[in-house]
C-alpha positions as CSV (number, residue, x, y, z in Angstrom):
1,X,0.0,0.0,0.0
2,X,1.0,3.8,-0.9
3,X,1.1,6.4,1.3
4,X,1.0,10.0,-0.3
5,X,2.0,13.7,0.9
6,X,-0.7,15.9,-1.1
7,X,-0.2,19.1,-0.4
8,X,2.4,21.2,1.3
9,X,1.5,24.8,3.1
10,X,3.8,27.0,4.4
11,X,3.7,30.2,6.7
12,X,6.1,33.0,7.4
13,X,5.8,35.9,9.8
14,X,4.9,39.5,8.8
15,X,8.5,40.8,9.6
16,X,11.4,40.1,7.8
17,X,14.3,42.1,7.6
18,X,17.2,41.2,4.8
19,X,20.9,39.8,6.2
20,X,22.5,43.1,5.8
21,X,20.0,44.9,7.9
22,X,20.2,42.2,10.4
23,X,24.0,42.0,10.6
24,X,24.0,46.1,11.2
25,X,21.0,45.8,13.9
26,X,23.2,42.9,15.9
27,X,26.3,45.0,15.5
28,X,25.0,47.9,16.6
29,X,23.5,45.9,19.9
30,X,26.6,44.0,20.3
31,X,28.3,47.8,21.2
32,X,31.7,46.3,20.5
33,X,33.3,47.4,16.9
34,X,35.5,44.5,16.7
35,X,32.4,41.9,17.4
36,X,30.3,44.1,14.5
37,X,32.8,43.2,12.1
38,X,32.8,39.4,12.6
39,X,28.8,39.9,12.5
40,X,29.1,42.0,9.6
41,X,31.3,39.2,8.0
42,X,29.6,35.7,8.9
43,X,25.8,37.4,7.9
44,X,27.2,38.3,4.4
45,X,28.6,34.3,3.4
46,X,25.7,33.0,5.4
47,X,23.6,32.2,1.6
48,X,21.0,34.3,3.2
49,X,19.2,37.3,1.6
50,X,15.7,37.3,3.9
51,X,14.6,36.3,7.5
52,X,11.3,36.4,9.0
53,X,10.7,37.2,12.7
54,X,7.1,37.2,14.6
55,X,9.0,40.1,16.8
56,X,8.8,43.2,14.9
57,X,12.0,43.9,17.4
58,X,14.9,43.7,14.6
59,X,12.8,46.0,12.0
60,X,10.5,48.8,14.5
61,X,13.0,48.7,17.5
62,X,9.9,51.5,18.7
63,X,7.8,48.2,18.8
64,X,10.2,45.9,20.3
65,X,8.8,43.1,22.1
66,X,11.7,41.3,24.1
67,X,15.0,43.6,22.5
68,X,14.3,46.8,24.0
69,X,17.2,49.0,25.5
70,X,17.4,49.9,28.9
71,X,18.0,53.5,30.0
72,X,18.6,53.5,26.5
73,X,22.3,52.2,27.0
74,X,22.4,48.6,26.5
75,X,19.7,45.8,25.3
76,X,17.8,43.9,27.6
77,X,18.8,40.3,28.5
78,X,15.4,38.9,27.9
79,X,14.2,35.8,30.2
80,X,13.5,32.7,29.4
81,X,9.8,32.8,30.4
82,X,8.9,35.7,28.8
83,X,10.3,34.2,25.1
84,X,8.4,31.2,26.1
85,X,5.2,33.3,26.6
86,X,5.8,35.0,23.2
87,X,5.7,31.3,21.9
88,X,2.4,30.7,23.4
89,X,0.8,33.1,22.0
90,X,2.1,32.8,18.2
91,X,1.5,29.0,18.3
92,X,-2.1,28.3,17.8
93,X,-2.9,30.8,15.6
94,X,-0.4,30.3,13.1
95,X,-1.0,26.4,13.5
96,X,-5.1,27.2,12.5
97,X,-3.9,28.6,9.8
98,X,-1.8,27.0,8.2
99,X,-4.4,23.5,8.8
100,X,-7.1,25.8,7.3
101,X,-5.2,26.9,4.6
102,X,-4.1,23.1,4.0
103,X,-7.0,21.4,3.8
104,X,-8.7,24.4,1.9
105,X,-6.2,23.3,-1.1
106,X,-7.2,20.2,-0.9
107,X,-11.1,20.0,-1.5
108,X,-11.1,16.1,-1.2
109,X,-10.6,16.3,2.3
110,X,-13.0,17.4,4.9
111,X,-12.1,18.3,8.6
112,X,-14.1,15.3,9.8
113,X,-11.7,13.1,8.0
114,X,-8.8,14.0,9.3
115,X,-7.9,11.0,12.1
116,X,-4.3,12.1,13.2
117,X,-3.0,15.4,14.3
118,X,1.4,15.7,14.5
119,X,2.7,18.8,15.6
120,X,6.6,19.3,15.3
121,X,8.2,22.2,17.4
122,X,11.9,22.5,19.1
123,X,11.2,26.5,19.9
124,X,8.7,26.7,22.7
125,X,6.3,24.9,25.0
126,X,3.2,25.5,25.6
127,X,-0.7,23.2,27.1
128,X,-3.1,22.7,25.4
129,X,-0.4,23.5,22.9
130,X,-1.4,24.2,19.0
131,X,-2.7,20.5,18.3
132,X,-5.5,21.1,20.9
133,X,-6.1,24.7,18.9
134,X,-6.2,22.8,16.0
135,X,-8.7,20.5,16.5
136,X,-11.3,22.7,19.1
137,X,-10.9,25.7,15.9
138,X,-11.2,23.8,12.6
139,X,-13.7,21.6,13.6
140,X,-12.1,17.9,14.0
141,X,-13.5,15.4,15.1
142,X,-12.9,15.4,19.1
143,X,-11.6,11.8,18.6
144,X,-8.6,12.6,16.5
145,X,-5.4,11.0,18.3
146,X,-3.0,14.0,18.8
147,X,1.0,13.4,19.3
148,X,3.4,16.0,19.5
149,X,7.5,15.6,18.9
150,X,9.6,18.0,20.6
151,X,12.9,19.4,21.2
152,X,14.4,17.1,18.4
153,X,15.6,20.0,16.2
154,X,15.8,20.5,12.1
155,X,15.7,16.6,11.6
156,X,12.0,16.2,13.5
157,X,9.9,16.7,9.8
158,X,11.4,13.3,8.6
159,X,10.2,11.6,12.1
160,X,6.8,13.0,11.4
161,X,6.1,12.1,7.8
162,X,7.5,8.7,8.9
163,X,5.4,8.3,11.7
164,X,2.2,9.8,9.4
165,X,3.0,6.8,6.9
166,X,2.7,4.4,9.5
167,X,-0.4,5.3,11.2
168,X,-2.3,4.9,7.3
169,X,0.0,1.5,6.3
170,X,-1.8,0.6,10.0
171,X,-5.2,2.3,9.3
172,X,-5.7,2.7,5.8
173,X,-8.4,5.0,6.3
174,X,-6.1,7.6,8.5
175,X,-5.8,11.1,7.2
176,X,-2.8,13.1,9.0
177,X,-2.4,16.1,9.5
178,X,1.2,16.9,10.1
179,X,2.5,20.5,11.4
180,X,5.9,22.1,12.0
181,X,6.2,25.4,14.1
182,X,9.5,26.9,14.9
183,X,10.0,30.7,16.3
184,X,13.9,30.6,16.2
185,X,14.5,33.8,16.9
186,X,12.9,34.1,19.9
187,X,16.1,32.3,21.1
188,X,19.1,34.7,19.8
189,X,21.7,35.5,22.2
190,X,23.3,38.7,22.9
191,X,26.6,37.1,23.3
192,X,29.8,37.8,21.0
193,X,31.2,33.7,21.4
194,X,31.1,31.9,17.7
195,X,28.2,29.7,18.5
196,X,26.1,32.7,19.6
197,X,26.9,34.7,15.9
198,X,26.8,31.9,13.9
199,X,23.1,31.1,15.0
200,X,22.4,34.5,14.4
201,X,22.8,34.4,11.3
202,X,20.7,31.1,10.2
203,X,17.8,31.1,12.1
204,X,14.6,32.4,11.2
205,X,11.1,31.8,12.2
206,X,8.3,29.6,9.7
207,X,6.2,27.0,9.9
208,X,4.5,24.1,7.1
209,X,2.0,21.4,6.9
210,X,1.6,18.5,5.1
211,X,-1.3,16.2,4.8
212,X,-1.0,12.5,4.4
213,X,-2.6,9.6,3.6
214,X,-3.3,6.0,1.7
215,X,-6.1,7.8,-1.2
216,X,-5.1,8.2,-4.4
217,X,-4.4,12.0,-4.8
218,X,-7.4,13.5,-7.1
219,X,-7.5,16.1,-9.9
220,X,-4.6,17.3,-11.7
221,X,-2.0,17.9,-8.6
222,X,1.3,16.0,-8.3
223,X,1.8,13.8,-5.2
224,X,4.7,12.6,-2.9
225,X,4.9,9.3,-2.3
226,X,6.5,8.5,1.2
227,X,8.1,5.2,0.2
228,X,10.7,4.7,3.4
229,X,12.7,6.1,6.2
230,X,15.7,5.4,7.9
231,X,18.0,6.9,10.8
232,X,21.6,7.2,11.2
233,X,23.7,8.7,13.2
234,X,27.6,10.1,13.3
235,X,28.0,10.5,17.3
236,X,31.5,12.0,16.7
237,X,29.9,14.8,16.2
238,X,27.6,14.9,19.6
239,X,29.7,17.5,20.7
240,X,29.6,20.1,17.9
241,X,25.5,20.5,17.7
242,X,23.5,20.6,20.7
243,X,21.5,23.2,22.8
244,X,19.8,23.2,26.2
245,X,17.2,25.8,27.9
246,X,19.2,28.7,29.7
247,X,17.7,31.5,31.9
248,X,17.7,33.8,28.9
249,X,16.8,31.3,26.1
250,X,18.2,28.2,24.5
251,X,22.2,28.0,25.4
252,X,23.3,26.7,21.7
253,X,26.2,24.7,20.8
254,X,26.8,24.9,16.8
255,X,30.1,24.3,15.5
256,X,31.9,25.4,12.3
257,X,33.0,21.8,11.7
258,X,29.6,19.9,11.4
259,X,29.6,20.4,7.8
260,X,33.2,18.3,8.1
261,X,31.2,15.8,10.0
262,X,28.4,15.3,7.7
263,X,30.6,15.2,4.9
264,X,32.8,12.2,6.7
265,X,29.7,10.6,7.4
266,X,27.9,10.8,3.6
267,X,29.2,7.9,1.7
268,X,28.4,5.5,4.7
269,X,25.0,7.0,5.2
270,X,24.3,6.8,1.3
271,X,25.6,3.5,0.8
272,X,23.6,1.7,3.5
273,X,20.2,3.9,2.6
274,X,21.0,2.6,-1.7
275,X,22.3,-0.7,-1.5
276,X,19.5,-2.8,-0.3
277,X,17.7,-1.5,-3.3
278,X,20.6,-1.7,-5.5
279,X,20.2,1.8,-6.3
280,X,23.2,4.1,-8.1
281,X,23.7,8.0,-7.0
282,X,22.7,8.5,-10.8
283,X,19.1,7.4,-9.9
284,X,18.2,9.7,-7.7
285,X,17.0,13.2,-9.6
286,X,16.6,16.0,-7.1
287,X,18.2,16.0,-3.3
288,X,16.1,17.8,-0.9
289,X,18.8,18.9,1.6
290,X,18.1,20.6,4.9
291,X,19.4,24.1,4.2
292,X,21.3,24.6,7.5
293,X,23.6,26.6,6.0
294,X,25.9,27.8,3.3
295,X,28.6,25.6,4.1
296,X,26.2,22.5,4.9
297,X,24.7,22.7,1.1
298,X,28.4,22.9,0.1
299,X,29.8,20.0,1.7
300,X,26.8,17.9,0.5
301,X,27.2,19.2,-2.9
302,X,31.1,18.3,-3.1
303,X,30.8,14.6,-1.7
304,X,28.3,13.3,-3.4
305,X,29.1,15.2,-6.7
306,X,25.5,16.6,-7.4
307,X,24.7,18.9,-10.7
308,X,23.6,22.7,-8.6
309,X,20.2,22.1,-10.3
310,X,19.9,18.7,-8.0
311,X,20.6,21.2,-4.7
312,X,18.9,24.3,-6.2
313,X,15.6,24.1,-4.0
314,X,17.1,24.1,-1.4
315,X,19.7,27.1,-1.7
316,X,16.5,28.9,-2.6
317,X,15.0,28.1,0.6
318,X,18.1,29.1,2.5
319,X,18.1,32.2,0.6
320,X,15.1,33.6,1.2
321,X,14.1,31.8,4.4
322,X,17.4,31.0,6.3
323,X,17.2,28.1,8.6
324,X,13.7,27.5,10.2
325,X,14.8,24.4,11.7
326,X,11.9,21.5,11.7
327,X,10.0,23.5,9.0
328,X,12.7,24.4,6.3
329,X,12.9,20.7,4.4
330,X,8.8,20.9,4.0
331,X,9.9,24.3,2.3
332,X,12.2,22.3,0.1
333,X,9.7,19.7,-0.9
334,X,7.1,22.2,-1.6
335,X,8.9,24.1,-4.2
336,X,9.9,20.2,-5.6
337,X,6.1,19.3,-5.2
338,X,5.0,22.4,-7.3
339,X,7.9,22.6,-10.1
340,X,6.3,22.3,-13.0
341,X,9.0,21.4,-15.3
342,X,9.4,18.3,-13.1
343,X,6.7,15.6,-13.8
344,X,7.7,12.1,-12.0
345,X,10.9,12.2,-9.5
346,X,12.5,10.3,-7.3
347,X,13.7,12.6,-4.6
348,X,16.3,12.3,-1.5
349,X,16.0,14.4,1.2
350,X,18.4,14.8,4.1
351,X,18.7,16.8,7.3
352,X,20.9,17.2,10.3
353,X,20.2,17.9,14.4
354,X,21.9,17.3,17.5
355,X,23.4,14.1,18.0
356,X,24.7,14.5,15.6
357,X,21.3,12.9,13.7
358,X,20.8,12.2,10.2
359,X,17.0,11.1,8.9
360,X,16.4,9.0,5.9
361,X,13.5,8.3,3.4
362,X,12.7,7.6,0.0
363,X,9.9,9.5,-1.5
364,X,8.6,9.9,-5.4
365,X,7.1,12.7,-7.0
366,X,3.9,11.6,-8.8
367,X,1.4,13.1,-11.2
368,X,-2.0,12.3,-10.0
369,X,-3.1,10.4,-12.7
370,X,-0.6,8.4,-13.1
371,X,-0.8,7.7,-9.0
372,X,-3.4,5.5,-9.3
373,X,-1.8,3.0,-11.8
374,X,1.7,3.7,-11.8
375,X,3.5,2.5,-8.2
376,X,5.3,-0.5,-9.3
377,X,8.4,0.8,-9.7
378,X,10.6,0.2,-7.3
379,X,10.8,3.2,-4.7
380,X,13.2,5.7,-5.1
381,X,15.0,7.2,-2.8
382,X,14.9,10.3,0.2
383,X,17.3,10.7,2.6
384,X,17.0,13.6,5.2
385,X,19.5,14.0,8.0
386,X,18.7,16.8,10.4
């Protein structure tokens, strides 16, 4: 039995700001010329053009939320709780939406079908979180069986659509509704260590949905067919990705040389994800890699010798998105999903979190009237690594 991603919707916030404005903003906080310069510098080879915040604090400082100055002197070192609380009340509205605007592009599914609610978030706690808000506002069914995966980081989409296609190979009736919410920058640190600039100058806040399920898509729209998933890890890299909950925000740990360590890892990972299938690297037509950066898309790029057009969604989504952790590969595959120019492909897709984790899965682009007839081939191949 097939399980199929129909449609893909995405959400960013109302303020975005570009990398240069961003980089000047930061320096000017950081109130130490020699720090603005290494901003100044790691913003510009970020990849990034455009980042979206739900604080209007880096683009009406008069408006500022959490970064406000103090006596007009220095920037306040903003709490933990009241980031969190910020969180809380983004969340569920953002999450309605995007469900709304989901099942609204696809007509073939009601609210009362929808069996399975997964919600995706490594930014901020809140209960009844967004799946509750979900289901009370769009009118699901009040049985709908609700999980939530959190604090896993960029990989945690993978998880999800994995975890979708198994509740329909289970229950082929299922319909699943799967959502990812991240508000990174409610999380930047006023600090001047590497770790501290680096992360402020990837992550951005967005969110996406996907809906899943075992029906043939209808009409004319191309499908994804989640064929399988697989996990790895490179644990020689625990060390150089991590983060933990500090008294002013996440404390994050993000070192130059995991694009080193994802590189060492790449044949190993690729090789054990293509042999059982006795696939070749030539098979596979687009790679939908987790855009955590510049140097990330690079490495990947280099290693496994892929054309730029097999990357290119994905530098577009770093471009004018940056890094929105969980959500950013669902902004890759959408741009696959809706490409025109690209009928029937087999697609990998790889990601990379703390751990250091890498996420696999094999999924095919499909027209949708071919979907019906045409799923004996043998699956092709996606492989995300957060």
């Amino acid at each position: 039995m097939n399980v199929f991603l129909h449609q893909i919707a995405t959400y960013v916030p109302p303020y975005a700001a570009t990398q240069e404005e961003l980089a000047s903003r930061l320096g000017d906080w950081a109130n130490d010329p020699a720090a603005a310069r290494v901003i100044a510098h790691v913003f510009r080879k970020s990849g990034i053009r455009r980042r979206h915040s739900v604080l209007p604090d880096f683009t009406e400082p008069t408006r500022a939320e959490l970064f406000r100055y103090v006596s007009g002197e220095r920037i306040n070192e903003v709490g933990t709780q009241a980031r969190n609380r910020v969180y809380g009340r983004h969340a569920g509205p953002i999450c309605v939406q995007l469900g709304r605007e989901l099942l609204e592009q696809c007509p073939e599914f009601e609210p009362s079908d929808v069996t399975h609610v997964i919600t995706v978030s490594c930014t901020g706690f809140v209960n009844p979180g967004p799946d509750w808000a979900i289901v009370h506002q769009l009118g699901l069914p009040p049985t709908v069986e609700r999980y939530h995966l959190g604090f896993m980081g960029c990989y945690a989409a993978l998880p999800a659509l994995r975890m979708a296609q198994q509740f329909c190979q289970a229950r082929p009736d299922s319909v699943v509704l799967v959502v990812c919410l991240e508000l990174c920058s409610l999380h930047l640190q006023l600090l001047s260590t590497h770790d501290s600039i680096l992360g402020n100058a990837l992550f951005s806040d967005g969110a996406a949905a996907a809906l899943v399920s075992a029906r043939p898509p209808a009409g004319h729209r191309p499908a994804l067919v989640l064929d399988d998933f697989t996990s790895a890890m490179a644990p020689e890299g625990s060390g150089e990705m991590a983060w933990e909950i500090g008294d002013h925000g996440f404390n994050l740990i993000l070192s130059s040389y995991v694009p080193d360590v994802i590189s060492a890892n790449l044949s190993r990972i690729v090789h054990n994800l293509l042999s059982p299938r006795a696939m070749a690297l030539t098979e596979i037509d687009r790679w939908a890699i987790h855009p955590g950066g510049r140097s990330i898309l690079d490495k990947v790029q280099e290693s496994l010798r892929l054309d730029p057009e097999q990357i290119d969604a994905s530098r577009s989504v770093l471009r004018d998105f940056g890094n929105m952790s969980s959500a950013t590969v669902l902004f890759v595959l959408k741009r696959m999903l809706e490409d025109p120019a690209a009928v029937s492909q087999t697609i990998a897709a790889m990601a990379f979190g703390p751990g250091l984790t890498i996420e696999c899965g094999l999924l095919r682009k499909v027209p949708a009237i071919r979907a019906v007839n045409d799923l004996t081939r043998e699956p092709a191949l996606a492989c995300a690594a957060s």
